[in-house]
PDB file of N, H, CA, C and O in Angstrom:
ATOM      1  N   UNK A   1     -25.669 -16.470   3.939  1.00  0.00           N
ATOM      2  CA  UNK A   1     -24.549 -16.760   3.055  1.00  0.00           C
ATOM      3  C   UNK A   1     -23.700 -15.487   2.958  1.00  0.00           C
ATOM      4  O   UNK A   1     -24.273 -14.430   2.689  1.00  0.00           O
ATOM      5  N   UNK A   2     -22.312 -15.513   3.166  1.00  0.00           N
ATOM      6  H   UNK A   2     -21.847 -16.371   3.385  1.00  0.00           H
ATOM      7  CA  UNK A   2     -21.488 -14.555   3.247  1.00  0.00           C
ATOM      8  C   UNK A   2     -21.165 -14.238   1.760  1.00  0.00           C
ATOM      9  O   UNK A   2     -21.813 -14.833   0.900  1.00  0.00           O
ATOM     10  N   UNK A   3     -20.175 -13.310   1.381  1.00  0.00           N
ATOM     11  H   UNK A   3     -19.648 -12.826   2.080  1.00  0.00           H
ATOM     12  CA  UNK A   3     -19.409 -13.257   0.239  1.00  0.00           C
ATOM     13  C   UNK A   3     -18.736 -14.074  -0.401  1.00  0.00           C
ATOM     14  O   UNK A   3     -18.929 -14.129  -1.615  1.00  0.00           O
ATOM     15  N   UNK A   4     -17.673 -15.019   0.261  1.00  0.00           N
ATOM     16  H   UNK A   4     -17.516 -14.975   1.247  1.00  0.00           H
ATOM     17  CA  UNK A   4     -16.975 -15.751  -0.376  1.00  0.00           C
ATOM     18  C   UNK A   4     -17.815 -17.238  -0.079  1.00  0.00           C
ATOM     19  O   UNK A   4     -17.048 -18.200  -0.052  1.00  0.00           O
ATOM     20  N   UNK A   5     -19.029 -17.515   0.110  1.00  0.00           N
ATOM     21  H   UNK A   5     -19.652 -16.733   0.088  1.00  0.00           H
ATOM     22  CA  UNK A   5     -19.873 -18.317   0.107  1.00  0.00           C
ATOM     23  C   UNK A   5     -20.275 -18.237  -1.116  1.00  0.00           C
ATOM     24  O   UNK A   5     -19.975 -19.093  -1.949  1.00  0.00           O
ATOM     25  N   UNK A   6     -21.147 -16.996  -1.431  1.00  0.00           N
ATOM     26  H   UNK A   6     -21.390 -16.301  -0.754  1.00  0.00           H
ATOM     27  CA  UNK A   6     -21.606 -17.344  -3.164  1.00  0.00           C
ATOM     28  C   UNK A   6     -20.802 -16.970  -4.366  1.00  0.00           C
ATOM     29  O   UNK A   6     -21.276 -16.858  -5.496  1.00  0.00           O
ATOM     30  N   UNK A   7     -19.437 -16.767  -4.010  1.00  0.00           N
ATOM     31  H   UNK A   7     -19.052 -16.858  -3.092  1.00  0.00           H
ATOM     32  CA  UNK A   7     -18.261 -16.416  -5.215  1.00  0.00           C
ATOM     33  C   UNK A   7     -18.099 -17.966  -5.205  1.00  0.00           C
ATOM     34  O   UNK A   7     -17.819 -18.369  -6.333  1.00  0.00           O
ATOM     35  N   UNK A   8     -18.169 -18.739  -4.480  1.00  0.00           N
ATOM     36  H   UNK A   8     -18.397 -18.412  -3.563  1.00  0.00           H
ATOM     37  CA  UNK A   8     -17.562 -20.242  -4.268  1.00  0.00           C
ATOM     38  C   UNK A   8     -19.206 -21.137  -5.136  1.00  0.00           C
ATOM     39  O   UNK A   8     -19.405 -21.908  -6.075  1.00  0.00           O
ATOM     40  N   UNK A   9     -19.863 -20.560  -4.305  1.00  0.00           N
ATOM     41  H   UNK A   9     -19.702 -19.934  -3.543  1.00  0.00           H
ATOM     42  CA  UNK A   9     -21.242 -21.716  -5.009  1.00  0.00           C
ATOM     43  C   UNK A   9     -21.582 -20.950  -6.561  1.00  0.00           C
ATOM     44  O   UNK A   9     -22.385 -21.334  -7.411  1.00  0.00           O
ATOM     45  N   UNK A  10     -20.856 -19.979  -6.591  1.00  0.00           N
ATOM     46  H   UNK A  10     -20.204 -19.667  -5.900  1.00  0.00           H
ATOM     47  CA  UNK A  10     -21.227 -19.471  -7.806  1.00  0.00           C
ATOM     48  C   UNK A  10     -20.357 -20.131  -9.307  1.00  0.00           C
ATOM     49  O   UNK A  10     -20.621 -20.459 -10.464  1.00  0.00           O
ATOM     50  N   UNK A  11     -19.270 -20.056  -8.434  1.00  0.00           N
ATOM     51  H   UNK A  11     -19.056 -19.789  -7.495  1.00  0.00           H
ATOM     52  CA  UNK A  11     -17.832 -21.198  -9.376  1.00  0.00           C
ATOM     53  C   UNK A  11     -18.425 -22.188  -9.746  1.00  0.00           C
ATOM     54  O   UNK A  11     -18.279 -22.599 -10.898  1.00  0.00           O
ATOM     55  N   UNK A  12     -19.475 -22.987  -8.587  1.00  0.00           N
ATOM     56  H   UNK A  12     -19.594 -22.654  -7.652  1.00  0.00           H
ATOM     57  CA  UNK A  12     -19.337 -24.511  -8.462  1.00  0.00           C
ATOM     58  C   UNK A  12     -20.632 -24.537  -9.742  1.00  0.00           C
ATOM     59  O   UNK A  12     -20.796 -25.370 -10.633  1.00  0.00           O
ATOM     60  N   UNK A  13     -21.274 -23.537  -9.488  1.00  0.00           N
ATOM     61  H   UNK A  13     -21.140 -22.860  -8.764  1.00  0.00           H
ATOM     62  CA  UNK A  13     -22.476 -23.754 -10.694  1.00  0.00           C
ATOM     63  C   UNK A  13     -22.145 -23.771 -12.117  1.00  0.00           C
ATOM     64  O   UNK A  13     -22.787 -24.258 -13.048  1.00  0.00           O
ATOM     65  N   UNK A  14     -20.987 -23.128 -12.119  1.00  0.00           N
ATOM     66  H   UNK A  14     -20.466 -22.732 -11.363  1.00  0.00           H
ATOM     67  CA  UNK A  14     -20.635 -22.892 -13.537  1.00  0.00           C
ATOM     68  C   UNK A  14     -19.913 -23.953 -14.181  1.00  0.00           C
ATOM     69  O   UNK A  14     -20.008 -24.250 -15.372  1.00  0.00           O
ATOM     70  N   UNK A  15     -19.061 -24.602 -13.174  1.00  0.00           N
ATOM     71  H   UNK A  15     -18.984 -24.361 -12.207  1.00  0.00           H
ATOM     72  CA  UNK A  15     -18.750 -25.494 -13.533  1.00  0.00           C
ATOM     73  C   UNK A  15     -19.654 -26.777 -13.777  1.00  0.00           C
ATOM     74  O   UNK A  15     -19.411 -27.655 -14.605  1.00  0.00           O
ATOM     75  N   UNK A  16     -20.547 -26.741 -13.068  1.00  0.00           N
ATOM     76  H   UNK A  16     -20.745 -26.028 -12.396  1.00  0.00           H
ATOM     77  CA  UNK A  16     -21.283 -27.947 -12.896  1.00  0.00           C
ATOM     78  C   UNK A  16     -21.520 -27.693 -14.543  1.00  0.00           C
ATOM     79  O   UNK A  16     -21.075 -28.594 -15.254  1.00  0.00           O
ATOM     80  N   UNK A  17     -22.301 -26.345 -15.362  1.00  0.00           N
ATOM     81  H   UNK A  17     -22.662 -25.614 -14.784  1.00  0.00           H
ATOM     82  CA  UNK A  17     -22.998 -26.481 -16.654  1.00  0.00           C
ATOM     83  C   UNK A  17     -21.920 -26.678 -17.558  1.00  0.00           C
ATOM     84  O   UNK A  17     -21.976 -27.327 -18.603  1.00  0.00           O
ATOM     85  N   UNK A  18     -20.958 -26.092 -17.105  1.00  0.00           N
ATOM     86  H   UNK A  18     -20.913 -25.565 -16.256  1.00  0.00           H
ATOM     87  CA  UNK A  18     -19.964 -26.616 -18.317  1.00  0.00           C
ATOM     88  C   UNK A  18     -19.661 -27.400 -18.501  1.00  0.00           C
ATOM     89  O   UNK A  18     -19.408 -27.651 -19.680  1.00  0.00           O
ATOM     90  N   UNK A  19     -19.430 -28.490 -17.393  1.00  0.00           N
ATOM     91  H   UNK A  19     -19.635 -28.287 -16.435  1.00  0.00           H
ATOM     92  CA  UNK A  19     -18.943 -30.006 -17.340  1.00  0.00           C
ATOM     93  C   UNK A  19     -20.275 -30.322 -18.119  1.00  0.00           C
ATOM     94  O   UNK A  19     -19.798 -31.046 -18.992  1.00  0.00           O
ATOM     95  N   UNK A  20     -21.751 -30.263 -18.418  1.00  0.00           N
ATOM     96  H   UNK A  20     -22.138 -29.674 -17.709  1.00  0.00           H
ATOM     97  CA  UNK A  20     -23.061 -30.701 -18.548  1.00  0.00           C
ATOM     98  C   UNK A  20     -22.634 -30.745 -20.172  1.00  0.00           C
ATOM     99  O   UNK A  20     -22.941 -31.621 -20.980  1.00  0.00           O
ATOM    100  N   UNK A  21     -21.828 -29.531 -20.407  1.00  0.00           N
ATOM    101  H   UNK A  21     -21.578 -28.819 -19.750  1.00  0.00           H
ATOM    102  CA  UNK A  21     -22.012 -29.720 -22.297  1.00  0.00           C
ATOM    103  C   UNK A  21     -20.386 -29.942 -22.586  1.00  0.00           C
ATOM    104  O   UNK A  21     -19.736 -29.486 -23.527  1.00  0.00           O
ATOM    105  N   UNK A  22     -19.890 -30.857 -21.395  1.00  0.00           N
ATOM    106  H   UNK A  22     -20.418 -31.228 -20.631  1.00  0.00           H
ATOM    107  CA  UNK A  22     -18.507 -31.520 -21.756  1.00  0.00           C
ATOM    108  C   UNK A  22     -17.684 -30.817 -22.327  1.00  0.00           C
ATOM    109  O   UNK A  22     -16.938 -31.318 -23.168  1.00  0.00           O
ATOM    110  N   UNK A  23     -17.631 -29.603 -22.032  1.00  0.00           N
ATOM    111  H   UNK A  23     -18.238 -29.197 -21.348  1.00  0.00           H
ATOM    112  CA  UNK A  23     -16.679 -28.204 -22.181  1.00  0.00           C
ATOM    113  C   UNK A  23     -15.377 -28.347 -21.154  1.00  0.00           C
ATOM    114  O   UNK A  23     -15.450 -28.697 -19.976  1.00  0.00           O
ATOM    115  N   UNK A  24     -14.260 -28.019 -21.824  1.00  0.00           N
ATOM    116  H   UNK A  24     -14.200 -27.734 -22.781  1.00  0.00           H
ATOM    117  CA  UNK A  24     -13.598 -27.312 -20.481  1.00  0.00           C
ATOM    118  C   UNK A  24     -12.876 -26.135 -20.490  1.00  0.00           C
ATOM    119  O   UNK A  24     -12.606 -25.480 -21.497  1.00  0.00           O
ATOM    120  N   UNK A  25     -12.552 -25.865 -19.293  1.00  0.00           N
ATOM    121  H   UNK A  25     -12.772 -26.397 -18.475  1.00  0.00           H
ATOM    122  CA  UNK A  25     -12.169 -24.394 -19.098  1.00  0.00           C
ATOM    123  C   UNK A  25     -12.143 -23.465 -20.346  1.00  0.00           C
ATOM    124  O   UNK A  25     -12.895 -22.507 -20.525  1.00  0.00           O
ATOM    125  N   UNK A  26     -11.295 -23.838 -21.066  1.00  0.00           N
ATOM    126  H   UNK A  26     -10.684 -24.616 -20.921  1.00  0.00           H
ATOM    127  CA  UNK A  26     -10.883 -23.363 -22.197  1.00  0.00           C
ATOM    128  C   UNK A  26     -11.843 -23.033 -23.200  1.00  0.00           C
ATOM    129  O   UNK A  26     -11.991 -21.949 -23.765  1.00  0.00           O
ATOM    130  N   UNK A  27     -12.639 -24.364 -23.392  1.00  0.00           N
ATOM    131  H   UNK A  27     -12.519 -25.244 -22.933  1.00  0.00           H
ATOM    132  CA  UNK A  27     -13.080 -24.053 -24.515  1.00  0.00           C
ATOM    133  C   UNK A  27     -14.678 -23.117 -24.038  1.00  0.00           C
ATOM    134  O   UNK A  27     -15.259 -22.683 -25.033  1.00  0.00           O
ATOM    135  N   UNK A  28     -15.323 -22.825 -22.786  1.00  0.00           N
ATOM    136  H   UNK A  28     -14.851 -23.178 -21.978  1.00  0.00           H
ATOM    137  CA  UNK A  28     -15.881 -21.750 -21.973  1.00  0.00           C
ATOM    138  C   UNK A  28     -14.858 -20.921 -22.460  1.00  0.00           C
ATOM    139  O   UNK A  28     -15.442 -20.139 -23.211  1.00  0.00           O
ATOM    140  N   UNK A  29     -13.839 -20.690 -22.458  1.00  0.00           N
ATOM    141  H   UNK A  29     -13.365 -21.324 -21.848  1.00  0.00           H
ATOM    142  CA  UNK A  29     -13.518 -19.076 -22.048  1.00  0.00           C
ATOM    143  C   UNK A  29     -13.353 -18.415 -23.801  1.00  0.00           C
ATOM    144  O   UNK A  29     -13.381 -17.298 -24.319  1.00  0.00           O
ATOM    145  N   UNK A  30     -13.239 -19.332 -24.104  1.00  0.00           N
ATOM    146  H   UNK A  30     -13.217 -20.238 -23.683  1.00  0.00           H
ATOM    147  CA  UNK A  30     -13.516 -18.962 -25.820  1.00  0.00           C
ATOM    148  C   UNK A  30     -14.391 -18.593 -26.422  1.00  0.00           C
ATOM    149  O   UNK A  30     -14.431 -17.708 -27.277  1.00  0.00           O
ATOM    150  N   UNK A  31     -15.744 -19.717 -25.740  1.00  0.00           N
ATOM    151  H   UNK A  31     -15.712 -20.436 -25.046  1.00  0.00           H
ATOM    152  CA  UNK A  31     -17.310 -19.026 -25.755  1.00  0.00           C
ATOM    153  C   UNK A  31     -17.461 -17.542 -25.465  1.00  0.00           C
ATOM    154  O   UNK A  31     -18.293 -16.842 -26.044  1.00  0.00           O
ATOM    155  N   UNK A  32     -16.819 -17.202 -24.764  1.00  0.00           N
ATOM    156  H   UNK A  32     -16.143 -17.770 -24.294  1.00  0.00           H
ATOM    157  CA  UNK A  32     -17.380 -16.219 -23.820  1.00  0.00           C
ATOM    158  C   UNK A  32     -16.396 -14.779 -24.144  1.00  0.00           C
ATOM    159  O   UNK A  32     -16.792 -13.622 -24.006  1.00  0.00           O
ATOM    160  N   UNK A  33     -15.066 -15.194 -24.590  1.00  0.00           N
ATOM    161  H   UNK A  33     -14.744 -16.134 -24.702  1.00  0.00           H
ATOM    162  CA  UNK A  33     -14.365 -14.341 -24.820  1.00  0.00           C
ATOM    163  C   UNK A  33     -13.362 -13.767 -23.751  1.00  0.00           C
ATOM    164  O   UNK A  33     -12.765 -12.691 -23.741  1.00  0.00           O
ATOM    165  N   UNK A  34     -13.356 -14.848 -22.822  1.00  0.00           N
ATOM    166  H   UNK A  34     -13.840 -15.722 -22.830  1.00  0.00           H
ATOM    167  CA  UNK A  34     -12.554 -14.905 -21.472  1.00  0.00           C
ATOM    168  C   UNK A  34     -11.084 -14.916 -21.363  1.00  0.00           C
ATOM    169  O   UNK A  34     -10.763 -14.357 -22.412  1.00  0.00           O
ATOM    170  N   UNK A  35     -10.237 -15.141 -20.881  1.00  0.00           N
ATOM    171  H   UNK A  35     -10.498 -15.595 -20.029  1.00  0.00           H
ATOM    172  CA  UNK A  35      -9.059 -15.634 -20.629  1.00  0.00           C
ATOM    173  C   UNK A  35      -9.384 -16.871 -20.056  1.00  0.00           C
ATOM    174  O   UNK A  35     -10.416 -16.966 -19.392  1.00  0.00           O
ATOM    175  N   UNK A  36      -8.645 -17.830 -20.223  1.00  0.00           N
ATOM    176  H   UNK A  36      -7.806 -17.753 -20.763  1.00  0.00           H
ATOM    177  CA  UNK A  36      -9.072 -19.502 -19.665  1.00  0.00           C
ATOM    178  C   UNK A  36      -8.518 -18.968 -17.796  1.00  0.00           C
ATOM    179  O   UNK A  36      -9.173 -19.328 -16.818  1.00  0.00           O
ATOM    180  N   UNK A  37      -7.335 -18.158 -17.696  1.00  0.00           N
ATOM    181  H   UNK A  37      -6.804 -17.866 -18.491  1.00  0.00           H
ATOM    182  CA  UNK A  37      -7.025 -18.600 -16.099  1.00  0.00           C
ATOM    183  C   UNK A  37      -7.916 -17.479 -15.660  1.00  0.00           C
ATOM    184  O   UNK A  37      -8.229 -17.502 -14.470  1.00  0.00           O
ATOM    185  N   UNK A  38      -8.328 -16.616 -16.312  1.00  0.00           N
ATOM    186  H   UNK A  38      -8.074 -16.598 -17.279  1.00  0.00           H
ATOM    187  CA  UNK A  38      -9.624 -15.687 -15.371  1.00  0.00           C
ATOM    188  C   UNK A  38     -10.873 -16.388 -15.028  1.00  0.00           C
ATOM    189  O   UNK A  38     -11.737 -16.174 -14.178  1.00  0.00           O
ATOM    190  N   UNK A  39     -10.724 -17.260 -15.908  1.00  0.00           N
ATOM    191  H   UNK A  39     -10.022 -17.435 -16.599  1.00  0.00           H
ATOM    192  CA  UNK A  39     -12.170 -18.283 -16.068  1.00  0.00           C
ATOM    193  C   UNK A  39     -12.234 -18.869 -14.553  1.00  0.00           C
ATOM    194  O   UNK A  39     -13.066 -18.672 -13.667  1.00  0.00           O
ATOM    195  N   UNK A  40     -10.932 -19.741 -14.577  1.00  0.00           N
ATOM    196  H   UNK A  40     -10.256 -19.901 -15.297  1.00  0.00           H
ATOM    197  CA  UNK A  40     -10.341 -20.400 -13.807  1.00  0.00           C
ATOM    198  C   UNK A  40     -10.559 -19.871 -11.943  1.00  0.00           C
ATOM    199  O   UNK A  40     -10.985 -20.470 -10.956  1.00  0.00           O
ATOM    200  N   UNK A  41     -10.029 -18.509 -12.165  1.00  0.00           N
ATOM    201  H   UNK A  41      -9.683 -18.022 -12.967  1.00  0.00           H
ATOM    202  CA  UNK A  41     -10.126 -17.941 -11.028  1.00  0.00           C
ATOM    203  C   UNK A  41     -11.693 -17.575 -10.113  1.00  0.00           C
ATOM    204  O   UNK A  41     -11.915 -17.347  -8.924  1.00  0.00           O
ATOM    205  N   UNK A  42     -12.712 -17.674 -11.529  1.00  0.00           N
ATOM    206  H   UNK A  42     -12.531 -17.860 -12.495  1.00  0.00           H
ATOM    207  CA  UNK A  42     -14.050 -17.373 -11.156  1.00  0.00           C
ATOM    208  C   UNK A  42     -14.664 -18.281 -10.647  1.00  0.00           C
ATOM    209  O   UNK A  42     -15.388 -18.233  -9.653  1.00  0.00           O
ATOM    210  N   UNK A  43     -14.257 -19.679 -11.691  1.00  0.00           N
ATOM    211  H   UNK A  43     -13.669 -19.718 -12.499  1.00  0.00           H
ATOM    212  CA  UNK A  43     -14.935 -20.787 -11.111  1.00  0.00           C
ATOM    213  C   UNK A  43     -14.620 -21.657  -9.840  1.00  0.00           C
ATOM    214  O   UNK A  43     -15.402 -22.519  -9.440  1.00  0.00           O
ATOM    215  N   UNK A  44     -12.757 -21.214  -8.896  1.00  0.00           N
ATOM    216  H   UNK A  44     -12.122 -20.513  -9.220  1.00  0.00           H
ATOM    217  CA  UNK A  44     -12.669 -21.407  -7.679  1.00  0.00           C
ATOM    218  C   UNK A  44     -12.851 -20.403  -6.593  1.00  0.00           C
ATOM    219  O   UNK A  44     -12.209 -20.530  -5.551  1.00  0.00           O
ATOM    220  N   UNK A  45     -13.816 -19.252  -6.792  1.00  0.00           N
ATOM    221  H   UNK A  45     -14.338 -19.149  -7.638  1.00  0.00           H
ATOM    222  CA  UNK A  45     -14.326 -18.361  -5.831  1.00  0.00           C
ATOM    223  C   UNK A  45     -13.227 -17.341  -5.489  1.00  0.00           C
ATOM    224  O   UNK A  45     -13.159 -16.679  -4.454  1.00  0.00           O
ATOM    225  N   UNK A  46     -12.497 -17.328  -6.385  1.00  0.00           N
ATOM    226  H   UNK A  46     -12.552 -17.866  -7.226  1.00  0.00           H
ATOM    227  CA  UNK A  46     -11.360 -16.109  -6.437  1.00  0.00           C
ATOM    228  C   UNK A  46     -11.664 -15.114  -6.653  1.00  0.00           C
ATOM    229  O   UNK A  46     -10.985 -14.199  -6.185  1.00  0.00           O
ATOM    230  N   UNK A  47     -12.862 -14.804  -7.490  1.00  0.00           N
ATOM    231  H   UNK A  47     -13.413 -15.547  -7.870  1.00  0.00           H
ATOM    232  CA  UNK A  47     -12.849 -13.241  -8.158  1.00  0.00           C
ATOM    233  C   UNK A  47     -14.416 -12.825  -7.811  1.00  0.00           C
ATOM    234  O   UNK A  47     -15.190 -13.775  -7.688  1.00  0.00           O
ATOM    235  N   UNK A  48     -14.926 -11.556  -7.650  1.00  0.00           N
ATOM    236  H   UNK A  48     -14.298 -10.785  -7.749  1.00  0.00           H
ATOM    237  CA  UNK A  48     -16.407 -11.451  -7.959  1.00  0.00           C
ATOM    238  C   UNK A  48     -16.662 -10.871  -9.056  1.00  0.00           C
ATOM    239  O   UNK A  48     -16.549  -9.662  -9.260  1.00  0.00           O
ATOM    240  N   UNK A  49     -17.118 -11.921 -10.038  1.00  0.00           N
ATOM    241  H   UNK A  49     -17.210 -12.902  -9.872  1.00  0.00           H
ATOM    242  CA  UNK A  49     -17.713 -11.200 -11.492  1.00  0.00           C
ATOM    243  C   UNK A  49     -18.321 -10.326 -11.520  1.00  0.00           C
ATOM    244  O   UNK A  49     -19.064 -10.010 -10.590  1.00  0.00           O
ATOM    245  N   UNK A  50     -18.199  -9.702 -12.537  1.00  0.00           N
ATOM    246  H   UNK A  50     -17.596  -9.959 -13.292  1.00  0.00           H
ATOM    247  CA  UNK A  50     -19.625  -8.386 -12.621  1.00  0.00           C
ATOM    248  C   UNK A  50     -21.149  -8.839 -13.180  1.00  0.00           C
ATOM    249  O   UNK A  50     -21.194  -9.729 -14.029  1.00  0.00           O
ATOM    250  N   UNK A  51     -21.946  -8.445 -12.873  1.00  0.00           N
ATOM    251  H   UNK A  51     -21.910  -7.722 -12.183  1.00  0.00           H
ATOM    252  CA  UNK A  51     -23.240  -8.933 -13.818  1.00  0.00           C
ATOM    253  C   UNK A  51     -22.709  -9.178 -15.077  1.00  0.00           C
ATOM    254  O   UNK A  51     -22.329 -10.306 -15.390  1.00  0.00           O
ATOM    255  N   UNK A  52     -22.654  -8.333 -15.744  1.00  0.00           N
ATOM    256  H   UNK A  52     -22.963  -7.417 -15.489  1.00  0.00           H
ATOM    257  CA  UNK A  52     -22.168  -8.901 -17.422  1.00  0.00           C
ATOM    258  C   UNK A  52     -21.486 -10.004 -17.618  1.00  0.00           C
ATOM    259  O   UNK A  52     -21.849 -10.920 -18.356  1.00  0.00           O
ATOM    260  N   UNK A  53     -20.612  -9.976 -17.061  1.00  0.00           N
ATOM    261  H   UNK A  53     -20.316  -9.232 -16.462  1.00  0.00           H
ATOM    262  CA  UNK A  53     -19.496 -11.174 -17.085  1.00  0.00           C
ATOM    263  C   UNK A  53     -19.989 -12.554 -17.027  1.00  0.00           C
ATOM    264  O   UNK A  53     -19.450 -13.505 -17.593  1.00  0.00           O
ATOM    265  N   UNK A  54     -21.327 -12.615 -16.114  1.00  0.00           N
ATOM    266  H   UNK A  54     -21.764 -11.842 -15.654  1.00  0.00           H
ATOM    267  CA  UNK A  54     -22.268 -13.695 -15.730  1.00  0.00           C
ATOM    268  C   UNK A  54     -23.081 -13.730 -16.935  1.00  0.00           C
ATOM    269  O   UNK A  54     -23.296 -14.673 -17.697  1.00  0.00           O
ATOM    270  N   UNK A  55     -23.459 -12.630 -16.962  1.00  0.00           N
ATOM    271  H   UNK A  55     -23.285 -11.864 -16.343  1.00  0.00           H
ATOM    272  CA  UNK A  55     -24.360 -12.799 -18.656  1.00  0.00           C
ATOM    273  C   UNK A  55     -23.464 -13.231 -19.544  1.00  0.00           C
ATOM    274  O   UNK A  55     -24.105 -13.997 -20.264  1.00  0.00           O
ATOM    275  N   UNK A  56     -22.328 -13.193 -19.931  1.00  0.00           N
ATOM    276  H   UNK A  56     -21.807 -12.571 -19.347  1.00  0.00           H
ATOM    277  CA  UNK A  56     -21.597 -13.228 -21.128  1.00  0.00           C
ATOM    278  C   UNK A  56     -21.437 -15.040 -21.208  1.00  0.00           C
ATOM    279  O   UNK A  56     -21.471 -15.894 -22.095  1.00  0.00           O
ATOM    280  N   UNK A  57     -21.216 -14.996 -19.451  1.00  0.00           N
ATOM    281  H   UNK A  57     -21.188 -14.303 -18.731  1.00  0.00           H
ATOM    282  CA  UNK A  57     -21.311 -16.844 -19.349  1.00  0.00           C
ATOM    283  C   UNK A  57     -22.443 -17.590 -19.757  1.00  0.00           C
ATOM    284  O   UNK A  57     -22.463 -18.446 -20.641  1.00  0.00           O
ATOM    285  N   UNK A  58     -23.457 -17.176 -18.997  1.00  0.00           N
ATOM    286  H   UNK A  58     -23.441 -16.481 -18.278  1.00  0.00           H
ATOM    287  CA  UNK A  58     -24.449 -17.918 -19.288  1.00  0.00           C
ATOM    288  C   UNK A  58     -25.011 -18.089 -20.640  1.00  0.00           C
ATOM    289  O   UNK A  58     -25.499 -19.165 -20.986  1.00  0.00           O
ATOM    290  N   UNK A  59     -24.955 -17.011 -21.454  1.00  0.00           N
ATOM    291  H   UNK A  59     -24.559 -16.137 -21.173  1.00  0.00           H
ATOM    292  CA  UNK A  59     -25.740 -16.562 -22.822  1.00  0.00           C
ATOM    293  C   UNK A  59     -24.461 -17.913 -23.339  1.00  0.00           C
ATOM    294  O   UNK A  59     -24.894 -18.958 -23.827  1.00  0.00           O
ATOM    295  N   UNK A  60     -22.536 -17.652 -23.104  1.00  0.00           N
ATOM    296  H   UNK A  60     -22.184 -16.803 -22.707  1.00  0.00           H
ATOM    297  CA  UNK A  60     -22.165 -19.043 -24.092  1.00  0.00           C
ATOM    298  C   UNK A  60     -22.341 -20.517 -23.686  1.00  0.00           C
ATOM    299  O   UNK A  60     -21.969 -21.480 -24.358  1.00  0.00           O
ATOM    300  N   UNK A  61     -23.063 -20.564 -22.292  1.00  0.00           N
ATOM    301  H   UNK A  61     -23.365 -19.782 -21.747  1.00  0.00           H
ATOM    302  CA  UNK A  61     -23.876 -21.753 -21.863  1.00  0.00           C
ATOM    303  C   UNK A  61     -25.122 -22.487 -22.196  1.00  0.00           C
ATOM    304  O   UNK A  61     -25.701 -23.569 -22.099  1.00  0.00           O
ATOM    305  N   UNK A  62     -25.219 -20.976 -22.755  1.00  0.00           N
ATOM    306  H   UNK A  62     -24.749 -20.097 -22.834  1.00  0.00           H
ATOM    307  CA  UNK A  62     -26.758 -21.239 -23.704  1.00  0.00           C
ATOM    308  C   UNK A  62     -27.811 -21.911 -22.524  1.00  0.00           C
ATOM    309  O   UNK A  62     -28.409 -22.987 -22.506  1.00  0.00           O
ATOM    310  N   UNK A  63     -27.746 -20.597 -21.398  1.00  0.00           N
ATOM    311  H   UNK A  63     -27.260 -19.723 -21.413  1.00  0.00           H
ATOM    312  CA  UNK A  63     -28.669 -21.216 -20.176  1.00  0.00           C
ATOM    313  C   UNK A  63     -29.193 -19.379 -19.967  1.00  0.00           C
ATOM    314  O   UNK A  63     -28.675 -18.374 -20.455  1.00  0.00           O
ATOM    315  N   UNK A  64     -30.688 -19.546 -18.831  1.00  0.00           N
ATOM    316  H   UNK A  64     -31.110 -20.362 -18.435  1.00  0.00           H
ATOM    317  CA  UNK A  64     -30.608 -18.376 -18.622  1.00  0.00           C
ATOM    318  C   UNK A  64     -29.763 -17.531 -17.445  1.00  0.00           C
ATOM    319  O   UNK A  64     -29.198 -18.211 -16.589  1.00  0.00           O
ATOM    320  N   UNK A  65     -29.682 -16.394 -17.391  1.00  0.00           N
ATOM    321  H   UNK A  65     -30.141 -15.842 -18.087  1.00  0.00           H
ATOM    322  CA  UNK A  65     -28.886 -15.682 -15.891  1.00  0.00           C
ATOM    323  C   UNK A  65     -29.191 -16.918 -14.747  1.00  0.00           C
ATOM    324  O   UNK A  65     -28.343 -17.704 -14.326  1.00  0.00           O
ATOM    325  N   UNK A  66     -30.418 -16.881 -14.418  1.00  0.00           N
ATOM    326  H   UNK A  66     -31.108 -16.243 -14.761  1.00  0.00           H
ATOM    327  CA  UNK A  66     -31.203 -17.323 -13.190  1.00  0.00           C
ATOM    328  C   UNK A  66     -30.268 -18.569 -13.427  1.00  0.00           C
ATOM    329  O   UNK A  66     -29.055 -18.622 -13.221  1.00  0.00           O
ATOM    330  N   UNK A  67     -30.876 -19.295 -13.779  1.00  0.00           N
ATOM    331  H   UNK A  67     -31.861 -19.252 -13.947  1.00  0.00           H
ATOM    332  CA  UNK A  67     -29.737 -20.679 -13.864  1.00  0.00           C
ATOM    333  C   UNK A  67     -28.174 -20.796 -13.917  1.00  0.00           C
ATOM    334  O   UNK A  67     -27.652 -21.899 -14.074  1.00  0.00           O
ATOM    335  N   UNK A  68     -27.355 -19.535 -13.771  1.00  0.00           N
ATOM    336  H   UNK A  68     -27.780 -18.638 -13.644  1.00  0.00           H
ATOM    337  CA  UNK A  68     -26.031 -19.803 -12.878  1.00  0.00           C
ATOM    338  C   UNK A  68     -26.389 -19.470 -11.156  1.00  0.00           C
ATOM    339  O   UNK A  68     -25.721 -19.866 -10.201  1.00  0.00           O
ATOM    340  N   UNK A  69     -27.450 -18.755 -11.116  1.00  0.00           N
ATOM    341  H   UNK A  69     -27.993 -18.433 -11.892  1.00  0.00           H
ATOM    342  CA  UNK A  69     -27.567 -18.798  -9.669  1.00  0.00           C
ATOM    343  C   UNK A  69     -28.437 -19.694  -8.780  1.00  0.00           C
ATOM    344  O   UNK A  69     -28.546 -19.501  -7.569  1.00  0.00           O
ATOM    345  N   UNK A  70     -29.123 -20.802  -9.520  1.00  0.00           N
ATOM    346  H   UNK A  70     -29.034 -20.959 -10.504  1.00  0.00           H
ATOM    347  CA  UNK A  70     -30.076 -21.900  -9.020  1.00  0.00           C
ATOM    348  C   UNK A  70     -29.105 -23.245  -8.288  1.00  0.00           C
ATOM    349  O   UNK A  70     -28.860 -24.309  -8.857  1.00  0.00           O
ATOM    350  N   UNK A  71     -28.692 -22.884  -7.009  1.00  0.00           N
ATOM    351  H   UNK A  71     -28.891 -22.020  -6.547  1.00  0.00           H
ATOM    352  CA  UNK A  71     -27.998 -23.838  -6.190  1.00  0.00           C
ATOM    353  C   UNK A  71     -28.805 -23.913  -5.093  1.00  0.00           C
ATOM    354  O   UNK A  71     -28.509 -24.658  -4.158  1.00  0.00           O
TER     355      UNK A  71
END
């Protein structure tokens, strides 16, 4: 798996949990303390988050780390 392979499956996971607790964009990036179009940009494989940034997601997903990366 290249780079813009897991910036892309990494989007797709996040979205998948957010769609799970019928969230959208927005109201994630509020959780989290995001900008909604940075959100945006992460979850179509535009950007590479930093660890934290992933933590900051997951913790307002109320999931653990490991589980944004279980694809």
């Amino acid at each position: 798996m290249d780079k813009e392979q897991l910036k892309r499956k990494v989007g797709q996971r996040i979205v998948e949990l957010r769609s799970q607790k019928g969230w959208s964009q927005s109201d994630l990036a509020r959780a989290c303390d995001k900008d909604r179009q940075a959100l945006e940009k992460l979850e179509n494989g535009k950007v590479n988050p930093t660890l934290f940034t992933l933590l900051e997601i997951s913790n307002a997903l109320e999931v653990q780390l490991k589980n944004l990366l279980d694809f």
